[in-house]
C-alpha positions as CSV (number, residue, x, y, z in Angstrom):
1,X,0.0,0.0,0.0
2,X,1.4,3.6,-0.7
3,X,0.3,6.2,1.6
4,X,-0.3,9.7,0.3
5,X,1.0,13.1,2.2
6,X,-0.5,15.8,0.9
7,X,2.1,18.4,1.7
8,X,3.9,21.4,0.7
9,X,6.9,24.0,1.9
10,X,4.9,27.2,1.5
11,X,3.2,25.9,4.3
12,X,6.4,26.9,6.0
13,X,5.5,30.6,5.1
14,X,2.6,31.3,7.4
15,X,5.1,33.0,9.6
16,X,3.4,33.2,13.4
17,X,6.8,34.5,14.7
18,X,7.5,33.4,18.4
19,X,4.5,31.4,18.7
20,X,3.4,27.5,19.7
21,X,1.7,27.2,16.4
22,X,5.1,27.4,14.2
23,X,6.7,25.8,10.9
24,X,9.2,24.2,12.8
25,X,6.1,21.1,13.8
26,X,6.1,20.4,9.8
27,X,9.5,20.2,9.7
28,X,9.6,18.0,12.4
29,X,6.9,15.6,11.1
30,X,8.2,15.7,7.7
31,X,12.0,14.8,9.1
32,X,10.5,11.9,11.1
33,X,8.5,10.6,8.4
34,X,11.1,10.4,6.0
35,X,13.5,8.8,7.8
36,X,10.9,6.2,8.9
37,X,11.5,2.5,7.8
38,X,8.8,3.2,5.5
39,X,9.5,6.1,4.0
40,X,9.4,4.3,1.0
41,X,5.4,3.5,1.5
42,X,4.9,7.5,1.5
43,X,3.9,9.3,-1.9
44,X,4.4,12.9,-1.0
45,X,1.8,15.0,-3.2
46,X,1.9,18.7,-3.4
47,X,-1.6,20.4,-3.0
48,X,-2.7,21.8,-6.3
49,X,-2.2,25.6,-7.1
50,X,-5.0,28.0,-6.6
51,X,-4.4,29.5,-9.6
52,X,-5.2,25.8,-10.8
53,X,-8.6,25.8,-9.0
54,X,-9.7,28.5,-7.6
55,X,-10.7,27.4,-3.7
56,X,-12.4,31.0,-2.3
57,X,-15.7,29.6,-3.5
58,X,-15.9,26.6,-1.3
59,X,-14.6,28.7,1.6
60,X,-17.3,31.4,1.2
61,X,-19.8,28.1,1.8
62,X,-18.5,28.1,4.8
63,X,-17.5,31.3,5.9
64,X,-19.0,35.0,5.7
65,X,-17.3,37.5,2.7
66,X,-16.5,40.0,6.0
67,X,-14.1,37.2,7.3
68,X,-12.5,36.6,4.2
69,X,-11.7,39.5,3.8
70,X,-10.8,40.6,7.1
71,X,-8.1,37.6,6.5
72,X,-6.7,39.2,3.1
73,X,-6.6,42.8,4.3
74,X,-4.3,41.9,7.6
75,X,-2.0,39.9,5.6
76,X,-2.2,42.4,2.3
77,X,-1.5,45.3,5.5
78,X,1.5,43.5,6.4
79,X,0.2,41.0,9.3
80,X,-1.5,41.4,12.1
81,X,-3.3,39.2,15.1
82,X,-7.0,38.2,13.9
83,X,-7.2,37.9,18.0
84,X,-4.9,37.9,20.4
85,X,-4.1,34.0,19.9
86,X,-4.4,34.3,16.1
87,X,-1.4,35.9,14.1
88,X,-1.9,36.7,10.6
89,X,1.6,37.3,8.3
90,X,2.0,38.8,5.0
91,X,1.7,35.3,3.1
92,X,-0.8,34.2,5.3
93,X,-3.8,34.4,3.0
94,X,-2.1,32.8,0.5
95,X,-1.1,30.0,2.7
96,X,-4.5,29.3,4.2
97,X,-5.9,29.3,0.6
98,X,-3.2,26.4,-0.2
99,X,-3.8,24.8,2.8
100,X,-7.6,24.6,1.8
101,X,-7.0,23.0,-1.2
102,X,-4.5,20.5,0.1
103,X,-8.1,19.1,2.2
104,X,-9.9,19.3,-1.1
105,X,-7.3,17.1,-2.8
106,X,-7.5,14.4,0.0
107,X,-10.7,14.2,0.1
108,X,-10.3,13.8,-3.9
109,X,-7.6,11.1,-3.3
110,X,-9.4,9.4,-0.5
111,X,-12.9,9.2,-2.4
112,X,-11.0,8.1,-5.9
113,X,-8.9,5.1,-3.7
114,X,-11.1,3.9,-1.0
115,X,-8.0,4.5,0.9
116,X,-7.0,6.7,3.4
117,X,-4.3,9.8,2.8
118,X,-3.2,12.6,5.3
119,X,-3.1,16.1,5.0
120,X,0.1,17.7,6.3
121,X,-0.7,21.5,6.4
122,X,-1.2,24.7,8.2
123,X,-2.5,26.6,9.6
124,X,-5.0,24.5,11.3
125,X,-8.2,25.5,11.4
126,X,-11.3,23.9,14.1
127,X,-11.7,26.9,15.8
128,X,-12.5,29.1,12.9
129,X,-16.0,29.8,12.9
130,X,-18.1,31.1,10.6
131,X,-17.4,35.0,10.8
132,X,-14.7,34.9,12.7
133,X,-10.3,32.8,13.0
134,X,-9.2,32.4,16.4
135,X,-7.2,30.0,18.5
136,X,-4.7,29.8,15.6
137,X,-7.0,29.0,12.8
138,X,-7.9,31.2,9.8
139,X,-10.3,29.0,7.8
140,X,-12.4,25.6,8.6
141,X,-10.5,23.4,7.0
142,X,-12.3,20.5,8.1
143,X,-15.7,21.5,7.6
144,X,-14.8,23.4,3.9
145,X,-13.5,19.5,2.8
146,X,-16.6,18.2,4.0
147,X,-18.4,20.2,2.1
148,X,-16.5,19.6,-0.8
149,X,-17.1,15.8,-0.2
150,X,-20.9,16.4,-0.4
151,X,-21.0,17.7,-3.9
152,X,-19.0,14.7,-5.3
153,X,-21.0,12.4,-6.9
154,X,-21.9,9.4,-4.4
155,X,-21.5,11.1,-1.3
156,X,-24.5,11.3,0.9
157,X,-23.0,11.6,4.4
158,X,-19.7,12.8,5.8
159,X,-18.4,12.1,9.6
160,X,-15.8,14.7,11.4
161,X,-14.0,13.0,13.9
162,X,-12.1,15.7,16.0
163,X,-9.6,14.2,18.3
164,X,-7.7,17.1,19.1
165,X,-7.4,18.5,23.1
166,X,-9.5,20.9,22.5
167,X,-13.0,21.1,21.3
168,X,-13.7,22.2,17.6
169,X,-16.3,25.3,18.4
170,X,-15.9,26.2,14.7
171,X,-16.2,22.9,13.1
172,X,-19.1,22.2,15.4
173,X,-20.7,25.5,15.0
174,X,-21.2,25.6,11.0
175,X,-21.8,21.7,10.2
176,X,-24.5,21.2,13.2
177,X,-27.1,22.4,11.5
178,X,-26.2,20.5,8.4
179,X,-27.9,17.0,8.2
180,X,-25.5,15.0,6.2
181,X,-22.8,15.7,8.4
182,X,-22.0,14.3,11.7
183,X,-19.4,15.8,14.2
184,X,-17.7,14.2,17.1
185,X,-15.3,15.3,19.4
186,X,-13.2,13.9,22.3
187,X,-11.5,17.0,24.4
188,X,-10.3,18.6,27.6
189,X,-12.9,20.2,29.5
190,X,-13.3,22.7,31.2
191,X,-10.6,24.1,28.7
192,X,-9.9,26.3,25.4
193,X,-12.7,27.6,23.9
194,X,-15.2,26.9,26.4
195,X,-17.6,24.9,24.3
196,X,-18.1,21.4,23.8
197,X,-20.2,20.1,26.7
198,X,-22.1,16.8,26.2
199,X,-25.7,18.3,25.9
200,X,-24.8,20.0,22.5
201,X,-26.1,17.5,20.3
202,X,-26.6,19.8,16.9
203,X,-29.8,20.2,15.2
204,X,-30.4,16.8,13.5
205,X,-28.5,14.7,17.1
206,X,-25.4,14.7,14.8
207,X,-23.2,15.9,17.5
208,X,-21.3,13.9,20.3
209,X,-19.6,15.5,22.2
210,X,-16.9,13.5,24.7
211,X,-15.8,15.9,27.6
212,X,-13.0,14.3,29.2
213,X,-11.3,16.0,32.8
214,X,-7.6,17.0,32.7
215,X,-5.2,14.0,33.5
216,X,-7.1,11.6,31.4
217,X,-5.0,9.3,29.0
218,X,-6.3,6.0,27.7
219,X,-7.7,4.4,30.2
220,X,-10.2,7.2,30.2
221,X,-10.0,7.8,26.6
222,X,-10.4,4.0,24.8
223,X,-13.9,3.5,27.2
224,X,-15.4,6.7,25.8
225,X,-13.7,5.7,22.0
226,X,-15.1,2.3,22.1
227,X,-18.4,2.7,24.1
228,X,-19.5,6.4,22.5
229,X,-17.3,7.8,19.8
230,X,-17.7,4.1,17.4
231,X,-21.1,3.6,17.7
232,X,-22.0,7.4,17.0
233,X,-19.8,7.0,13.6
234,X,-21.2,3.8,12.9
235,X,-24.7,4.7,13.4
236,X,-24.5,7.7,11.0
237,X,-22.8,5.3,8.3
238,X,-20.7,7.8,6.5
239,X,-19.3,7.7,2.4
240,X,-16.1,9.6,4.1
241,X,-14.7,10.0,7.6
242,X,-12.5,13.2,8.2
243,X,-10.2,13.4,11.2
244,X,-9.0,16.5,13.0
245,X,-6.2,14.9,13.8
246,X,-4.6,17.1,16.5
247,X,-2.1,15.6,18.6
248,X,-2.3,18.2,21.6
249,X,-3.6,15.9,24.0
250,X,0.0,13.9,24.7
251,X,1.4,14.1,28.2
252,X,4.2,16.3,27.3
253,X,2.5,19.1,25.2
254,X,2.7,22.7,26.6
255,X,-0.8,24.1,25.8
256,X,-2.6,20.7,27.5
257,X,-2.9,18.6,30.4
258,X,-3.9,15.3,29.0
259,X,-1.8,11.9,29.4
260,X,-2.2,10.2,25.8
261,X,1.2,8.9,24.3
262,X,1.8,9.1,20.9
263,X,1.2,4.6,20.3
264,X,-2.5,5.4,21.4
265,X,-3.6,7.6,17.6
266,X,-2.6,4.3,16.3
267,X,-4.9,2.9,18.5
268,X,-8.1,5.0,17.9
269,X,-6.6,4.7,13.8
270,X,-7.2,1.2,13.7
271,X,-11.0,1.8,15.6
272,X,-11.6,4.3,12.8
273,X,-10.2,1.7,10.2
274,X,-12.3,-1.0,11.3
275,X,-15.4,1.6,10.2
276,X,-14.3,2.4,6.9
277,X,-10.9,2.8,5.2
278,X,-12.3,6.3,3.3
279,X,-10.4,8.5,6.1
280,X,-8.7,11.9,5.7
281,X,-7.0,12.8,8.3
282,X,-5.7,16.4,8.6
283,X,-3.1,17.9,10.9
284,X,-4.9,20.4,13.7
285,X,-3.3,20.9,17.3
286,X,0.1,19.7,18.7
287,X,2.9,21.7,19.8
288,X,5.7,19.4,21.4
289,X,7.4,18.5,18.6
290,X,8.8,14.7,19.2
291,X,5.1,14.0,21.2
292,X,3.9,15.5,17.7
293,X,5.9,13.9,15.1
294,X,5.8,10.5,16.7
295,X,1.6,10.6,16.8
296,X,1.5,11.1,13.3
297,X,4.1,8.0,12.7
298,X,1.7,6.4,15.0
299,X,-1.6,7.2,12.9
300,X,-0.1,6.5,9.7
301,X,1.9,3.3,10.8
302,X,-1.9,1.8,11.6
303,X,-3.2,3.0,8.1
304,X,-0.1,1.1,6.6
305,X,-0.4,-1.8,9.3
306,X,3.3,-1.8,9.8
């Protein structure tokens, strides 16, 4: 089996300056990956060009013209902080709009295989909501792809698995009211941003969310995986499964205070692969860089059964 990476070094250019969120955990994943035992399993893919396809008009589905250009005007300006959490550098823009279509061509790749692919790219984007970037995110990355997915032919329901330490209030907040997509989530809480209790459940019951307290690691995690997180996905029987794959909630992290080591993701990958092998994952949270790298090697190691 090859593997794809959807990946490229302008991500590198979304310059955040002294910041957790920082090229440096791209570099670090890429340099792990490569010198992996199975490097040779990996087919590295560029993301295609905007200039190629054009990707603003799946990102105004998603997201109001007053962000978008609230986005292009900072990084035209200069740079600039979106919020206090959220810088914004001259290439920024540019970046996000690359990153956007790096989802759009694994969902392509994962819908044309049956196979699963990963997205390596930044900036990350969960917490972007509708009208607004914060907590490090410009654009929904996740939720954009799933609605990209939807228009394909064949594709009648899409799943968003979010297993990042913190809960996905953007994500959550534009596909909830969307009945062929489901969103799940397994986060610290009470934590960063504040939402993601239990009793949201979305407008259709296609949201479960899986507040976990501060310390957990899997022995807390699996139960709520196996018991909640499965049968949700299963129930809602989806053409395509998208991971948030953020990898914040490791033991050692900085911005977190969860006890996950990076072997568990290929746990919870092989769960996901035991639902359906259509999975995109793509890169959110995770800002110690060995706890970082080593997850992803984890998720993909279970997607190549090595």
């Amino acid at each position: 089996m090859v593997f794809p990476i959807i990946y490229a070094e302008e991500f590198l250019l979304h310059d955040t300056g002294r910041h957790p969120e920082r090229a440096e955990r791209l570099q670090a994943i890429a340099n792990l990956l490569q010198s992996s035992l199975w490097a040779e399993s990996l087919d590295w893919q560029t993301p295609t060009p905007v200039e190629v396809r054009p990707v603003l008009p799946w990102i105004e589905e998603v997201h109001t013209a007053e962000h978008i250009q609230r986005v292009r005007e900072i990084a035209e300006g200069g740079g600039g902080l979106l919020d206090g959490d959220t810088p914004v550098s001259a290439q920024s823009y540019d970046i996000a709009l690359l990153a956007v279509n790096g989802w759009i061509d694994g969902v392509e790749r994962v819908l044309a295989t049956g196979t699963p692919a990963f997205v390596l790219a930044r900036p990350p984007g969960h917490h972007a909501e509708a009208q607004r970037g914060m907590g490090f995110c410009l654009f929904s990355n996740a939720a954009i792809a799933a609605h990209y997915a939807l228009a394909q032919p064949g594709v009648e329901r899409v799943a968003i698995l979010d297993w990042d330490v913190h809960h996905g209030n953007g994500t959550q907040a534009i596909v909830q009211s969307h009945p062929q997509i489901a969103y799940c989530s397994l986060h610290q809480f009470p934590f960063y941003p504040g939402t993601g209790r239990a009793t949201e459940r979305g407008e259709y019951d296609n949201v479960l969310n899986i507040p976990l307290p501060s310390g957990s690691g899997i022995a807390e995690y699996w139960p709520a995986f196996e018991s909640q997180a499965i049968p949700f996905l299963q129930q809602f029987k989806p053409d395509l499964l998208i991971v948030s794959a953020g990898y914040d909630a490791t033991r050692d992290d900085p911005l977190a205070g969860m006890n996950l080591v990076p072997d568990d993701y290929g746990t919870f990958t092989g769960a996901c692969l035991q639902l359906t092998s259509k999975i995109l994952f793509g890169l959110e949270g995770g800002y110690h860089l060995s706890n970082l790298s080593e997850s992803v090697m984890a998720t993909i190691a279970a997607c190549l059964n090595v």
